[in-house]
N, C-alpha and C positions, 0 to 999 in steps of 0.2 A: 339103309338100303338093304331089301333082302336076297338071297338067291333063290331060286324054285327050282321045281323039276317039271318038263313038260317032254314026255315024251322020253325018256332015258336022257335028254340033253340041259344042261343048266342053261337058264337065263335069267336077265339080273329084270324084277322084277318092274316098272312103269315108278317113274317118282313122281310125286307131287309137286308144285311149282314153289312151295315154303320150302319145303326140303330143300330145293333145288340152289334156292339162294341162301339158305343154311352153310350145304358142300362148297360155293364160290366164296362165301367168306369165312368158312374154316382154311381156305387153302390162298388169303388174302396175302399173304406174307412171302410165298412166291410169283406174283403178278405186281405190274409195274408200278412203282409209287411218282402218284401228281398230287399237284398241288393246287392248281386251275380247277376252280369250280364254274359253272354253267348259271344262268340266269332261270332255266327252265319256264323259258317262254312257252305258253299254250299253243298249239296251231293248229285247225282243223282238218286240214290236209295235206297232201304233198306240195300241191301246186301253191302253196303259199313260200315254201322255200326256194320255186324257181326263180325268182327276181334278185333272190339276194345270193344265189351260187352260179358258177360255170358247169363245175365238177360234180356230181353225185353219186357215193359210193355208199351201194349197198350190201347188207347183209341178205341170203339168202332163207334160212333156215330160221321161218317164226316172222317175216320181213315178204319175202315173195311168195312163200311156198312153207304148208305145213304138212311135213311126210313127202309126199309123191304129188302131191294136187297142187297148182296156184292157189294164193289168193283170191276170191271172185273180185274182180274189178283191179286188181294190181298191174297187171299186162295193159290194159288200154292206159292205165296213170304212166308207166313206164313207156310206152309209145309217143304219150302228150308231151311228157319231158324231152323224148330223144327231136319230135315232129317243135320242139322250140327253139331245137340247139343245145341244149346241154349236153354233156359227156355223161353218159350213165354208166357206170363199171359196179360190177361185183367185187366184192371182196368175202370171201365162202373159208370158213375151218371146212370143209368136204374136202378130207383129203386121202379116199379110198377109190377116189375115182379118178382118173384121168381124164385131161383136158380135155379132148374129145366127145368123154362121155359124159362129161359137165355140159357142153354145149348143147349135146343131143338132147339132155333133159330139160332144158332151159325152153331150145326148142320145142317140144312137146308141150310146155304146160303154157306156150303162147306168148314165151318174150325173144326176143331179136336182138342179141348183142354180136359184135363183131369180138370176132375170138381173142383179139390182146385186151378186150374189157373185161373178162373173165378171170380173174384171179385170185388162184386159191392156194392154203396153205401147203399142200403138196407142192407147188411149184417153187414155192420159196425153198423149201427142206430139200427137194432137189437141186436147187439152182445152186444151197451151200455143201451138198454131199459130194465127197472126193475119198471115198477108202483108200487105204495105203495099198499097194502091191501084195497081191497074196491075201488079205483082208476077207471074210466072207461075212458079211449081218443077217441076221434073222431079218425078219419083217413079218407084222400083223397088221395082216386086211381078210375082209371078209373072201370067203371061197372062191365064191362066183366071180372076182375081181383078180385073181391071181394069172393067168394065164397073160399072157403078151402084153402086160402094163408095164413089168420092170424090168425088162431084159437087157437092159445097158448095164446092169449092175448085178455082180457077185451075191446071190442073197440065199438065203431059206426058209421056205415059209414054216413061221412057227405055227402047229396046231398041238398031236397028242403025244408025241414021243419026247421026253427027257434029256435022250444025246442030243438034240438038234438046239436045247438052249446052252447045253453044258459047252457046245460046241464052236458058238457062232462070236465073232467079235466086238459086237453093239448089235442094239436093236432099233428098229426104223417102227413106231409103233402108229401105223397109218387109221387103220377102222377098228371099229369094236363087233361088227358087223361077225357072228357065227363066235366071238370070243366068252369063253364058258369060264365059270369058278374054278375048275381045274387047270385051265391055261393060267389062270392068273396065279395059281398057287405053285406051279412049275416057274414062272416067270421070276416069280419074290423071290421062289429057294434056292433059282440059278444066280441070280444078280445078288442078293446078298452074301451066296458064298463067294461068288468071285464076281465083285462089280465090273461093271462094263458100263461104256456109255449107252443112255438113253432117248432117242430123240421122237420128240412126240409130234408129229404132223399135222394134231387135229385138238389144239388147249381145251376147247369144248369141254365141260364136265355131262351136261347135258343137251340132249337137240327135244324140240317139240315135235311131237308125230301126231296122229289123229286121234289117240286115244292116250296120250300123256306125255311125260318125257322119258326119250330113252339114252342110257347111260353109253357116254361117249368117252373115247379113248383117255382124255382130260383127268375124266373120274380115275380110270386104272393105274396111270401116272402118277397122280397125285397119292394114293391109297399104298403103293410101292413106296414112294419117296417118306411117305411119311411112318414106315418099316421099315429102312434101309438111311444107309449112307447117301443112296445112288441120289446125284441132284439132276432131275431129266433136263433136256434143252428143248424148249419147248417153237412152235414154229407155227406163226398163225397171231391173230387179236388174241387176247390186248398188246402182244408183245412188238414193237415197233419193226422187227424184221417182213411184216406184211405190208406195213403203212408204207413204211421207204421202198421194198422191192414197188409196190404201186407206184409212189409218186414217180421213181425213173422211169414207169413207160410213161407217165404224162409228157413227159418231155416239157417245150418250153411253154404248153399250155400251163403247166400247175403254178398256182398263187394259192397258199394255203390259206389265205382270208377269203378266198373265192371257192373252195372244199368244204364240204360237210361230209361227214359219216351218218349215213339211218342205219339202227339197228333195231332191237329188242331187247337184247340185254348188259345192262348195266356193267358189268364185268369183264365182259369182252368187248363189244363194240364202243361203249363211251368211254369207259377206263381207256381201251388201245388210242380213242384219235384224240382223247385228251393228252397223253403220255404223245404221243405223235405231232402236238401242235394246230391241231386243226379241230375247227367245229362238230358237233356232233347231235343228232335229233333220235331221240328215244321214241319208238313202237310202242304205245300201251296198250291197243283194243286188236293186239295178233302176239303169238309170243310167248316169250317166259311170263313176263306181268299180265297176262288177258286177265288171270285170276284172281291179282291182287290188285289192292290199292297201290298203285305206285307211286304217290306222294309218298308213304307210308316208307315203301323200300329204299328212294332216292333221301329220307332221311334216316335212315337206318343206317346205311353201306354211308352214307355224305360221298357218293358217287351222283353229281350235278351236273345233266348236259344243257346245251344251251337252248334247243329244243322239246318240247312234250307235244309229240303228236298223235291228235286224237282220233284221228280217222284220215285212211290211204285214201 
């Protein structure tokens, strides 16, 4: 992955989707070990998996929406599901945004969830975050996203100054969003002179956007950790702290034989509901895979979901 320069400002360069699954299985060894492989049943559409689920949790990113745009035709499939009965929930790594402004975008690009089916990895990383008295954490989120999102909590938003890492007591690393080669270099030289805890709100190594993928907090975690002592705590798919904060709002609707997970990619979304117990159907023609053969990658990774669906 490279850095560039555009404008006087670093950003990390668009990666390809080989690449992409390259960085998720160099970084295999901290992401959750199952053993449950998948049948990888063919299915031509969603509405093929409505008869056999109650529950459907989706991924957002490559799944509903690529960048800022829907899917063309995902919002009327999503309607068809909710206008059957199913429970349709998100399940989103976006976790630079607040609940709020998740729903706002949701709304805009023509899908209608009710606000507790929304759930994203920020909410979990807040729901476990409690600094001690006196405590102050950094946090990285994009610019534009700073102002009145995290005011219950002691923080400093990390950008260009030096004392502000030397300074803060863990870091809360929410977006990559405005994060440059030089923050990341300040970030390694503070934590591995004096580790601190790391906790990552958004595992994502990469998100699909409209002209490739762009590197997400996951990657700078991971790239640290693997410089450092520091082992981050990560918060979000595959790691089962999103699965389980989910299934308690289902309350006593959830039957995990009546749950699926759709996602896109292999690493996060079917590694997490496998690790989590529950079913899971792979996105190949939206996504990380649009590009590859995904037979190909699903024996590669021997990451096996029990669905391959070939068109929303």
């Amino acid at each position: 992955m490279g850095v560039s320069q555009d404008q006087g400002r670093d950003y990390l360069t668009m990666i390809n989707a080989e690449t992409a699954l390259d960085l998720y299985e160099a970084a295999r060894h901290r992401l959750p070990r199952v053993n449950y492989k998948g049948d990888c049943v063919p299915l031509s559409d969603l509405m093929e998996l409505a008869d056999r689920y109650d529950i459907l949790l989706f991924d957002a990113f490559g799944v509903l929406n690529i960048g800022e745009e829907a899917i063309p035709g995902v919002p009327k499939r999503i309607l068809e599901l909710q206008a059957a009965g199913k429970r349709v929930m998100v399940l989103t790594n976006s976790a630079s945004m607040p609940h709020s402004a998740l729903l706002e975008k949701f709304t805009r690009q023509g899908y209608h969830f009710a606000p507790e089916d929304v759930i994203s990895s920020r909410d979990v990383l807040l729901a476990h975050f409690a600094p001690a008295v006196g405590e102050c954490w950094g946090v990285i989120v994009p610019p534009e996203l700073q102002k009145g999102t995290l005011d219950d909590f002691p923080l400093t938003f990390l950008e260009d100054d030096p004392v502000d890492y030397k300074a803060v007591n863990g870091v809360l690393m929410l977006g990559s969003g405005g994060w440059t080669a030089k923050r990341q270099a300040l970030l390694n030289e503070a934590l591995c002179r004096q580790p601190r805890p790391l906790w990552v709100g958004n595992p994502d190594i990469v998100a699909p956007r409209e002209s490739g993928f762009s590197a997400q907090p996951g990657y700078f975690a991971h790239h640290l950790a693997d410089r450092s002592s520091i082992v981050p705590r990560f918060f979000g798919k595959p790691f089962r702290n999103i699965y389980h904060y989910a299934f308690s709002r289902m309350g006593s609707e959830f039957d995990p034989k009546r749950t699926v997970m759709i996602g896109d990619s292999l690493h996060t979304d079917i590694l997490g509901a496998q690790a989590s117990g529950i079913d899971s159907a792979l996105v190949v023609n939206h996504g990380l895979l649009a590009e590859l053969c995904a037979t190909d990658e699903i024996c590669r990774t021997a990451i096996k979901p029990d669905f391959i669906l070939t068109g929303l």
